[in-house]
N, C-alpha and C positions, 0 to 999 in steps of 0.2 A: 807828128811822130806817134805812132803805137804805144801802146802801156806796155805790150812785151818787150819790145827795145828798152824803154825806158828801166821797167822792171831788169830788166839784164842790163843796163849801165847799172843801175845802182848795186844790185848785189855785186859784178866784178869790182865796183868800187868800193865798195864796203871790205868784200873780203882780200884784195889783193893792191887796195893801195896805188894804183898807178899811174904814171907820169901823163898814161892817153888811151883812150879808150876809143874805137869808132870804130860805130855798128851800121853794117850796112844791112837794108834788107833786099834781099834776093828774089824772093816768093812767085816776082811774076814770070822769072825766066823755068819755075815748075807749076804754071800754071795746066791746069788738067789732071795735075798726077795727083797721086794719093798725096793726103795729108795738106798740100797746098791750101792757104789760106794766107790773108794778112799777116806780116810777121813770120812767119811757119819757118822760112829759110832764111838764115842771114850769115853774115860772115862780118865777124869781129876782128879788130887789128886790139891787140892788148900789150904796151909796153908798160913793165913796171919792174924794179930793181929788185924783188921777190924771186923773181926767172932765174937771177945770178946763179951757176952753178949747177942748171939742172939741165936734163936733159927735155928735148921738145915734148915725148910723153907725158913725161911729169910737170910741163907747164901743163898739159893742155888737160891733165888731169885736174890741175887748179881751177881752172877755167870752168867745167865741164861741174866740176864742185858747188861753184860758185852760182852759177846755173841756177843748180837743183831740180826741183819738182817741176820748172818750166820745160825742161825738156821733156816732162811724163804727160805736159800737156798744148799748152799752145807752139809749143816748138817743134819741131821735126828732123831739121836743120841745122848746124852751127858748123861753121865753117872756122877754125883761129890760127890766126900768126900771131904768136905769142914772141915776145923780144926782150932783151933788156934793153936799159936806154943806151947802153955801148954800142949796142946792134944793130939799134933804130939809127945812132947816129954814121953807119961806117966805120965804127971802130969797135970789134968784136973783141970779147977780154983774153 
C-alpha cells in the first residue's frame, strides 16, 4: 500500500471518526495523462455517523477537508461515496 493511501486513511480517520474507510487506487486506468502517478487517482468509500443529516456536498466537503494539502500535492484525484451507516446498511434515515 502507498504512504498517500495510507496518509489519507489516517487523516479521514482521524478527522471523521468512521465505521469504514476503503481506498481504492485508480491511477493506472489514467495512466499517460497529466498528473498520473502512483496513488495520484483513488476513490474512497467513507461510512461514518458524522454524514448524518448532511447533504452529499457537505460530506464530500468533509472528506476533501480531511484530505488537505494531499490533494495540492501527491493527489490529483479523489473520487468519494460518502454514507452514513443507515445507508451503507439499506436503511436510509
Amino acid at each position: 500500500m502507498s504512504a498517500n493511501i495510507e496518509q489519507l486513511r489516517m487523516r479521514i480517520s482521524a478527522e471523521l471518526a468512521p465505521c469504514e474507510v476503503r481506498i481504492r487506487d485508480d491511477s493506472a486506468a489514467h495512466e499517460g495523462h497529466a498528473h498520473a502517478g502512483e496513488a495520484s487517482h483513488l476513490t474512497v468509500r467513507v461510512i461514518a455517523a458524522r454524514f448524518r443529516g448532511l447533504r452529499a456536498l457537505e460530506r464530500h466537503r468533509l472528506v476533501y477537508a480531511a484530505a488537505g494539502d494531499l490533494l495540492a500535492g501527491p493527489l490529483h484525484a479523489l473520487q468519494i461515496h460518502a454514507q452514513t451507516p443507515e445507508e451503507a446498511a439499506g436503511n436510509p434515515a
